[in-house]
C-alpha positions as CSV (number, residue, x, y, z in Angstrom):
1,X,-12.6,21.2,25.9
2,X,-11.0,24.4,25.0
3,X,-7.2,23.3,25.4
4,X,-5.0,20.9,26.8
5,X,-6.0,19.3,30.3
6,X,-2.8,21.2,31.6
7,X,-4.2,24.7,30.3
8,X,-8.2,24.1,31.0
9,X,-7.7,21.8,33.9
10,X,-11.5,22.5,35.4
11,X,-13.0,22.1,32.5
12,X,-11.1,18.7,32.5
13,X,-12.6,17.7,36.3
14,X,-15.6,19.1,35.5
15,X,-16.1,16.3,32.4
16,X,-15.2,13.5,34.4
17,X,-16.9,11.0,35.5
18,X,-17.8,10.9,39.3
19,X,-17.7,7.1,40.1
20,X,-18.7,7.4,43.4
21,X,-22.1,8.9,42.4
22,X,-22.4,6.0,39.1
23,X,-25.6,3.9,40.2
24,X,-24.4,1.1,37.8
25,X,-21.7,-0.8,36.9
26,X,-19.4,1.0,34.6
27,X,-17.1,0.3,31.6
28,X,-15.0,2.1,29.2
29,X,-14.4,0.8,25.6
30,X,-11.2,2.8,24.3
31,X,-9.9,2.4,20.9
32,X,-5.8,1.9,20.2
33,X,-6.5,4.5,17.3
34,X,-8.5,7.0,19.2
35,X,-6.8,10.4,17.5
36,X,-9.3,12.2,19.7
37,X,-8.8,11.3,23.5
38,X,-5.5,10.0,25.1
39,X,-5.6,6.8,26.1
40,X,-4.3,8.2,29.8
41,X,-7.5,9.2,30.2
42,X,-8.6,4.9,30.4
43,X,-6.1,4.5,32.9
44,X,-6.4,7.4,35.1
45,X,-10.5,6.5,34.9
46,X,-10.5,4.0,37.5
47,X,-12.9,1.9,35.1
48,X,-12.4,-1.5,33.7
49,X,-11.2,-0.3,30.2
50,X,-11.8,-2.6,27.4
51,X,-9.5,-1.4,24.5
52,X,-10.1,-2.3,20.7
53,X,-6.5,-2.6,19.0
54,X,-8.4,-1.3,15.9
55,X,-10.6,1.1,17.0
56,X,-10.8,4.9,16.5
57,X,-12.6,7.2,18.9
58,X,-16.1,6.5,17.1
59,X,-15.9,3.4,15.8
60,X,-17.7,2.1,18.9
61,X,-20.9,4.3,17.8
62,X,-21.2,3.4,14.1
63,X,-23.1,0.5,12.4
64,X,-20.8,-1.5,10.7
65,X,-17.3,-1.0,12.2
């Protein structure tokens, strides 16, 4: 993202998610160990978050974890 959301705050907006424009019903799956994106970002999503206590930031995308 090329900083911290309080140093690159457009790039920020500009990644998230427009829920007003999602066709679908939408859901975030957030892991407890996710090193990679704070878990702030679940809760300021306006999403139902489902959150794995185990989880890291990709375990949701690899066979086997």
């Amino acid at each position: 993202m090329g900083g911290s959301p309080q140093n690159n705050q457009q790039s920020y907006s500009q990644a998230t998610p427009n829920l007003s424009i999602i066709g679908a019903h939408a859901m975030l799956f957030q892991g407890a160990n996710d090193n990679v994106v704070p878990s702030s970002q679940g809760s300021n999503s306006g999403l139902t978050t489902i959150t794995n206590p185990q989880a890291g930031h990709f375990d949701w995308i690899h066979p086997g974890t």
